[in-house]
C-alpha positions as CSV (number, residue, x, y, z in Angstrom):
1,X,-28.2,-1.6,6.5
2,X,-26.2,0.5,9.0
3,X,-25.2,-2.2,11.3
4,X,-23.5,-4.2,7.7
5,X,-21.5,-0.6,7.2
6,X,-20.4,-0.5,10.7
7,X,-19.5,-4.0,10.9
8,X,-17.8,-3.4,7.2
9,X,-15.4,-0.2,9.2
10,X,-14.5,-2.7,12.1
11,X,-13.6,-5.6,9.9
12,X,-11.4,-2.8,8.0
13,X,-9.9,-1.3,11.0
14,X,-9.1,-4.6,12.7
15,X,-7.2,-5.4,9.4
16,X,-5.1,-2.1,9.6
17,X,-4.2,-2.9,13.4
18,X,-3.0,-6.4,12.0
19,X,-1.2,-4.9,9.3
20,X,1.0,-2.3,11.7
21,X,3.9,-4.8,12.0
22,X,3.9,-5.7,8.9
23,X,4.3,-2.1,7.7
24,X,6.7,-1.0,10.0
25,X,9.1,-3.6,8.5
26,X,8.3,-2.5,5.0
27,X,9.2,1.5,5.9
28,X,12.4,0.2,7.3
29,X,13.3,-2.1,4.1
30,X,12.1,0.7,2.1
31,X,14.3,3.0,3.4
32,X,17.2,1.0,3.1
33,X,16.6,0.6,-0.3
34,X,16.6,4.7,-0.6
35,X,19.8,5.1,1.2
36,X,21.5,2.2,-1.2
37,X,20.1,4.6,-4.0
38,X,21.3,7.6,-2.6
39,X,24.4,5.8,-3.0
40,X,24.4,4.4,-5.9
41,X,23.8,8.3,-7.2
42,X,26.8,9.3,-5.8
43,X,29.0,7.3,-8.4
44,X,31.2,5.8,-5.5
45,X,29.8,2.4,-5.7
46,X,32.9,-0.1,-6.0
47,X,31.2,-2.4,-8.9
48,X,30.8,-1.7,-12.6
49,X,33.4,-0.2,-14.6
50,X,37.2,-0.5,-13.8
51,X,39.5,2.0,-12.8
52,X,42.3,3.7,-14.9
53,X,46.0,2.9,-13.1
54,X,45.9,6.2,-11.8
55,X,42.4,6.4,-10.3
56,X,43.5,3.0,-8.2
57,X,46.7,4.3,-7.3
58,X,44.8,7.3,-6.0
59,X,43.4,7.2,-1.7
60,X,40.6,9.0,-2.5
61,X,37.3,7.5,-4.0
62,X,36.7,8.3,-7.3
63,X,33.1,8.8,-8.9
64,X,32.4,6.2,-11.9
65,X,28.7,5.2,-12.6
66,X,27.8,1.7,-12.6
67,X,25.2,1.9,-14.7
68,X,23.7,3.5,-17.7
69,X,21.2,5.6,-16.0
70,X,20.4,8.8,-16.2
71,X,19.9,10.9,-13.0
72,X,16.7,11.6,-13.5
73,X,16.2,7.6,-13.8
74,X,17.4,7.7,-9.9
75,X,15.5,10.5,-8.8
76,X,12.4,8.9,-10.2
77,X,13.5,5.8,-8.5
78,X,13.7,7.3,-5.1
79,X,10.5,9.3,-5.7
80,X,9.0,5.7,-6.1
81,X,10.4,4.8,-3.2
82,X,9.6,7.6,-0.7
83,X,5.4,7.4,-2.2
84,X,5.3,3.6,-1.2
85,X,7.5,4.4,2.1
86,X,4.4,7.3,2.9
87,X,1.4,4.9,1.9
88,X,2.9,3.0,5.0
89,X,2.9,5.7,6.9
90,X,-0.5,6.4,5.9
91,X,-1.7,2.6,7.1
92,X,0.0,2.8,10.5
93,X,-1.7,6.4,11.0
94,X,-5.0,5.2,10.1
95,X,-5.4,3.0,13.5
96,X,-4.0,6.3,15.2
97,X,-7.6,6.8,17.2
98,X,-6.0,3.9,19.4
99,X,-4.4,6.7,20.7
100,X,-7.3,8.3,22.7
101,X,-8.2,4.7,24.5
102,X,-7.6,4.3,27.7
103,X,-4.4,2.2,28.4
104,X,-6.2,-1.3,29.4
105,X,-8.4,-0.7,26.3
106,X,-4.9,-0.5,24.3
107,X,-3.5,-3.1,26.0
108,X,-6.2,-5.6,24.8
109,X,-6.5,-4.4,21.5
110,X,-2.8,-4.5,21.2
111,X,-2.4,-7.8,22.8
112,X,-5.4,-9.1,20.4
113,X,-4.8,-7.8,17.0
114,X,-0.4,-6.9,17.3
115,X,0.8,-10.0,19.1
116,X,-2.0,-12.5,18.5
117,X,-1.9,-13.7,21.4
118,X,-5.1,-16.5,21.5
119,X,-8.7,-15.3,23.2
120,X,-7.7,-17.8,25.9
121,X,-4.6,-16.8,27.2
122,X,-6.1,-12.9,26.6
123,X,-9.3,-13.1,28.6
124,X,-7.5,-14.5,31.4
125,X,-5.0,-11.8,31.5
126,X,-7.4,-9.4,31.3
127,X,-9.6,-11.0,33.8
128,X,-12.6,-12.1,31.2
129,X,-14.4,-14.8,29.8
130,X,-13.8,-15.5,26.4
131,X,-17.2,-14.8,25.5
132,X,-16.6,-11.6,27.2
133,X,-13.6,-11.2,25.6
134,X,-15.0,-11.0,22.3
135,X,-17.6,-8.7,23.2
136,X,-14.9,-6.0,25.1
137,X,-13.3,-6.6,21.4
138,X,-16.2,-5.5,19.6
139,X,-17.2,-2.4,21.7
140,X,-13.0,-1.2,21.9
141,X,-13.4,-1.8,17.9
142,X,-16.5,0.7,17.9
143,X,-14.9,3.3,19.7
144,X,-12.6,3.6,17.3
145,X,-14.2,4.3,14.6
């Protein structure tokens, strides 16, 4: 029964080492999407309602909502934003025990599970058999958790 919970953690922590690229590209999406909101509180955005003779004749930008929603609507909104941006953060910290490897240990793991590169081409630049790939894998996998 132990040996199906330890293979359960390594299957789970191989997943989160695939998933590292994939999160990184969400936390930077994500903050764009907070900085476009921080914006869009400002009032300066150039769409929506239009602008008295005055206000256009006028160099400096003028503050008009777009929309009809309240600010605590956008504050909720970026609250939203920044708890999804952290569960990321959360993911990518979870394989942090790579950390502690040594560096050819990281090196396979990242060439492996990061850049996919196939057990061919990887045992032969790390000088192994394939069948001895797999188990260097396995035993990197189990140090880490």
């Amino acid at each position: 029964m132990d040996f199906i919970n330890h293979k359960d953690e390594i299957c789970h922590f191989k997943r989160a080492l695939e998933d590292v690229p994939y999160c990184w590209k969400r936390i930077v999406r994500l903050h764009e999407k907070i900085d476009h909101v921080r914006y869009e509180m400002t009032g300066l955005a150039r769409h929506g309602i239009d602008l008295t003779p005055e206000q256009e004749k006028s160099s400096l930008p003028m503050p008009r909502y777009s929309s009809h929603r309240s600010l605590g609507d956008w504050i909720d909104e970026l609250e939203e934003l920044r708890q999804e941006q952290e569960g990321y953060r959360k993911r990518i910290l979870a394989c942090e025990t790579i950390e502690r490897l040594p560096q050819r240990e990281k090196d396979l793991l990242i060439d492996a599970y990061i850049f996919h590169i196939n057990r061919w081409d990887l045992a032969e630049k790390h000088g192994l058999t394939p069948r001895g790939l797999h188990k260097r894998l396995y035993s990197v996998l189990r140090k880490c958790i």
